[in-house]
GUDREN-818892 format. One line per field, with one value per residue (C-alpha): residue in three letters; x, y, z; residue number from 0. Coordinates in steps of 0.5 Angstrom, whole numbers. Each point is the difference from the previous one (the first is absolute). Layout:
<atoms>
guza: c(ALA	...)
X: c(X	...)
Y: c(Y	...)
Z: c(Z	...)
vogu: c(NUM	...)
</atoms>
This chain:
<atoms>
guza: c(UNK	UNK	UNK	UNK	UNK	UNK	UNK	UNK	UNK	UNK	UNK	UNK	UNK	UNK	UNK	UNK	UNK	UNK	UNK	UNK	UNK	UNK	UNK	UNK	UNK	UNK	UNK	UNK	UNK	UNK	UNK	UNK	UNK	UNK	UNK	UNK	UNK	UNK	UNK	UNK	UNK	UNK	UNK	UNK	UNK	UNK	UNK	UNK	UNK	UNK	UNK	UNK	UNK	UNK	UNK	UNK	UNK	UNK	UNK	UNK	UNK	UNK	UNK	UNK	UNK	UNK	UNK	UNK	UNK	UNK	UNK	UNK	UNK	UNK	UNK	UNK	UNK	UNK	UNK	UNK	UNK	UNK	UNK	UNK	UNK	UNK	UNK	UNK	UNK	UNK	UNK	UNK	UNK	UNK	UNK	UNK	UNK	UNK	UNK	UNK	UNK	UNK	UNK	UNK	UNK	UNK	UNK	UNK	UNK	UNK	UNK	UNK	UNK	UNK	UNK	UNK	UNK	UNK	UNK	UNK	UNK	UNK	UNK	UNK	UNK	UNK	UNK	UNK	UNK	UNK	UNK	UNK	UNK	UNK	UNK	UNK	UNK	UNK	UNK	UNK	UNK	UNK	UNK	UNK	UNK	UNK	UNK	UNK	UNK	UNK	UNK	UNK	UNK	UNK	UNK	UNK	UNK	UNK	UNK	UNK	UNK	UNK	UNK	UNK	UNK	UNK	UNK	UNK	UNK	UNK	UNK	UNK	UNK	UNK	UNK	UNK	UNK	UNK	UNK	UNK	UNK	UNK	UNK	UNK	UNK	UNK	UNK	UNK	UNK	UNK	UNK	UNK	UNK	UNK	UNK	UNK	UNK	UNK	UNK	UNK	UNK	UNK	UNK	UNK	UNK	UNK	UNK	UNK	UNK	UNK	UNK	UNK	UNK	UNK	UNK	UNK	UNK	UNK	UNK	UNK	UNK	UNK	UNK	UNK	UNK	UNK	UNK	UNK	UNK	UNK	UNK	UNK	UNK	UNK	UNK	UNK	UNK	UNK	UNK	UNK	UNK	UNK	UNK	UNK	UNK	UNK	UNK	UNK	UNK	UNK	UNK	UNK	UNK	UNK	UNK	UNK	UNK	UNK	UNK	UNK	UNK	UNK	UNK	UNK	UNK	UNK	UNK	UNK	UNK	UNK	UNK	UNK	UNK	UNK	UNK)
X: c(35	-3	-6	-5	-5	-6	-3	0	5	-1	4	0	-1	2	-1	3	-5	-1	-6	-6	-6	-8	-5	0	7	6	7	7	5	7	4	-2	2	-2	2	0	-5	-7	1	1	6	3	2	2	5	2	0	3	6	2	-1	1	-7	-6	-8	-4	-8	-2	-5	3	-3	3	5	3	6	5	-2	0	8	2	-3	3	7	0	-2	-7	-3	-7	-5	-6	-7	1	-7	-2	0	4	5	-2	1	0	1	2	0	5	1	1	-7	1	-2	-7	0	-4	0	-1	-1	1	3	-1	-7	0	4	-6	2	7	0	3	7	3	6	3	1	-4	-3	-6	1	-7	-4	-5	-4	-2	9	0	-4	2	7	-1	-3	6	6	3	2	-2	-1	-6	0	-7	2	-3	-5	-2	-7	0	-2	-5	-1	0	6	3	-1	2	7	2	-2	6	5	5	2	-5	3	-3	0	-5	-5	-1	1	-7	-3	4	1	-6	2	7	1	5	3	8	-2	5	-3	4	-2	5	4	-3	4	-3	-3	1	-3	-2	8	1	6	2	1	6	1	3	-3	-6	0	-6	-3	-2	2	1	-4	2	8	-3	-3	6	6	-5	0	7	2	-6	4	6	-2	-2	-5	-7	4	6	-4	-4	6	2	-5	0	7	-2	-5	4	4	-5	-3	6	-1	-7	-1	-2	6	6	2	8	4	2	5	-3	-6	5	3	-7	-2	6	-1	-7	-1	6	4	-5	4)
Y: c(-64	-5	3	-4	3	-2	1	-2	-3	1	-1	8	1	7	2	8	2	5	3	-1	-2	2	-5	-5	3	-3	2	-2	-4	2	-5	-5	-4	-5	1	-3	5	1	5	-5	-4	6	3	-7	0	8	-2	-8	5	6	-4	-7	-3	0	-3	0	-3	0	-5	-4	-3	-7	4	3	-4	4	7	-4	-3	7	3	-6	2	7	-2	1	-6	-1	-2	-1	-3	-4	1	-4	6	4	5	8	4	7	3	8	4	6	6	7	2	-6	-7	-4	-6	-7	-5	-7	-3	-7	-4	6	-1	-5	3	0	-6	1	0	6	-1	4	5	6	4	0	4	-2	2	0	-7	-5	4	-6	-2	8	-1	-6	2	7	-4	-3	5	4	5	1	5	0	1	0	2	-2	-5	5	-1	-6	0	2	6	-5	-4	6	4	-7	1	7	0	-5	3	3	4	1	0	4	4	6	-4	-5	6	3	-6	-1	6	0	-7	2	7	-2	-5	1	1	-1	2	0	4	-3	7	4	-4	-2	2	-3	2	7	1	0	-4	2	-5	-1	2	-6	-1	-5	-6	-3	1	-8	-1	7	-1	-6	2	6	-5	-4	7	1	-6	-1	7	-3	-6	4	4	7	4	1	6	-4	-6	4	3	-7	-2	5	-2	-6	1	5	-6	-5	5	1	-7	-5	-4	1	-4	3	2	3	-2	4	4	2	2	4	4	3	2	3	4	2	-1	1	-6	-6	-2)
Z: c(-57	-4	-5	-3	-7	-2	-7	-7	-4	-8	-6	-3	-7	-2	-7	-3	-4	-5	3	4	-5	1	0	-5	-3	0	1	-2	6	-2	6	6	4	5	7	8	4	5	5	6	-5	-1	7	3	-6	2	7	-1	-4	4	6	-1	2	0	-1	-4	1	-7	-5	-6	-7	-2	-4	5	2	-4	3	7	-1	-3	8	4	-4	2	8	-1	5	-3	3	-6	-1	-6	-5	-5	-4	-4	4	0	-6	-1	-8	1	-6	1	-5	-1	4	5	3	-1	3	1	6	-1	6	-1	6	5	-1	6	4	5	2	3	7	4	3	5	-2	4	-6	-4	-8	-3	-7	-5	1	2	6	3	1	2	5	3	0	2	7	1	-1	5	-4	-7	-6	-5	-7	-3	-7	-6	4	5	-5	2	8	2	6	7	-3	-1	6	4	-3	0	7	1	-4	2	-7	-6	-6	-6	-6	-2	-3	6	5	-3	2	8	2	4	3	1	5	5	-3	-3	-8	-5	-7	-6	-6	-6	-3	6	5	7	6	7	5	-3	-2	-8	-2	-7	-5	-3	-7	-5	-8	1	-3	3	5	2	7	2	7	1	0	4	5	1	1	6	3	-1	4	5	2	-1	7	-5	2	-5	-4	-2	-2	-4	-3	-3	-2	-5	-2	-1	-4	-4	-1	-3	-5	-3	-4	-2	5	7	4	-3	8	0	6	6	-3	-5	4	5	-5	-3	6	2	-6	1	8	3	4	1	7)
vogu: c(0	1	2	3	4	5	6	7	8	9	10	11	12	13	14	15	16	17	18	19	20	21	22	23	24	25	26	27	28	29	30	31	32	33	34	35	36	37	38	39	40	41	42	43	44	45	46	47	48	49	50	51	52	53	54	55	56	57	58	59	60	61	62	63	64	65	66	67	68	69	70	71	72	73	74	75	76	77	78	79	80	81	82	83	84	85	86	87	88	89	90	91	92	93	94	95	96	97	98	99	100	101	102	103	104	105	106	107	108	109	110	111	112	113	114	115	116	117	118	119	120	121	122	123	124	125	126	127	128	129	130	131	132	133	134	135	136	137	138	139	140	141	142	143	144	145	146	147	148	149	150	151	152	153	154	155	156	157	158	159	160	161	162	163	164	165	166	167	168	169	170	171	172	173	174	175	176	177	178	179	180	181	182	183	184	185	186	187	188	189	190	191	192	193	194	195	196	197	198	199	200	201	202	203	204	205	206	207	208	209	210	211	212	213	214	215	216	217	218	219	220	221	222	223	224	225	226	227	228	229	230	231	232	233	234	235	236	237	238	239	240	241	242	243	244	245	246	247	248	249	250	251	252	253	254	255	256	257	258	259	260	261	262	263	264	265	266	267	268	269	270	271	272	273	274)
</atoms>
């Protein structure tokens, strides 16, 4: 079954830094990188790896053909609007207290003039509403992630999307807002440290050294459509995606997927045999 995600493809920068400063106030960065990212480029790439395919409908920048030969390498077939903008950018700032984050949205900006294409599986990572929509019409069976852009769609564009989804995707904070959109639907929220919840079951977190959390929901997304195409029902595919994520937190950067043997043996440790 082939599986095609729709988001942002951005380029990461992730700096470690002493503290975060008040306002007016500055603060020391003591490392930082620049890394391949967006929501939607990073399941693709977790998918592309664990299962050798995937799609990724996305919006790129006139500085983005690097990142997408990189995709093409690892088995992502790409199917991009080309901006005359820049690619997407996100600059995170990790310390001891947390992460603070800025989104630039550079090429995503015209992702309202993407077309739908049909697919029948389908994620809707965070992106342009106006694509979601389109989308959504046409998918036989998708899952939909509003994360960080959910503020920017308004109730009608909202309500259309949820009513076709067959799986929401959500964290606490976004659950505060969708919970009187959702009843009926097959919930999965994720709550970091806290584990995750499915279908009102928790699945506990797996407990590694954090390093950075970037990407930690994307890996989760891609360990649950994993074990989906693989035929396993909504709890084991809960349960891998909490393995990946505990796999991507381990180091800086948010596509540092392992292979399946490794996966295997981490879940046999905390959930028991995987088959």
């Amino acid at each position: 079954m082939k599986i095609t995600v729709v988001g942002h493809t951005a380029y990461d920068y992730i700096c470690i830094v002493n503290q975060h400063p008040p306002l007016n106030h500055s603060s020391y960065i003591t490392k930082w990188n620049r890394f391949y990212g967006g929501g939607g480029a990073n399941i693709a790439v977790g998918l592309a790896k664990l299962l050798g395919q995937a799609t990724l409908y996305s919006a790129i920048g006139i500085d983005g053909k690097r990142y997408e030969n990189y995709l093409k390498r690892i088995g992502v077939s790409c199917n991009f609007y080309r901006s005359k903008k820049r690619t997407a950018r996100a600059f995170i700032f990790n310390s001891d207290k947390g992460q603070k984050m800025y989104f630039y949205w550079g090429a995503s900006q015209e992702m309202d003039k993407m077309r739908g294409i049909k697919s029948d599986l389908l994620h809707i990572a965070p992106c342009h509403p106006k694509l979601a929509m389109k989308m959504a019409e046409k998918a036989k069976f998708f899952g939909f992630e509003p994360g960080q852009d959910l503020k920017k769609y308004d109730k009608e564009s909202l309500l259309y999307i949820i009513e076709r989804a067959d799986i929401i995707f959500c964290n606490e904070v976004e659950m505060k807002y969708l919970e009187k959109f959702i009843k009926g639907k097959n919930v999965v929220l994720t709550l970091g440290k806290k584990g995750s919840i499915c279908n009102k079951k928790r699945i506990p977190a797996i407990p590694v050294k954090a390093v950075d959390p970037t990407g930690a929901g994307d890996a989760y997304k891609v360990g649950f459509w994993v074990g989906y195409i693989k035929g396993y029902d909504m709890e084991k595919c809960c349960k891998l995606g909490s393995i990946l994520s505990s796999f991507i937190v381990e180091k800086l950067g948010a596509q540092n997927f392992p292979n399946w043997n490794k996966i295997e043996k981490r879940y046999k440790k905390y959930y028991g045999k995987i088959e």
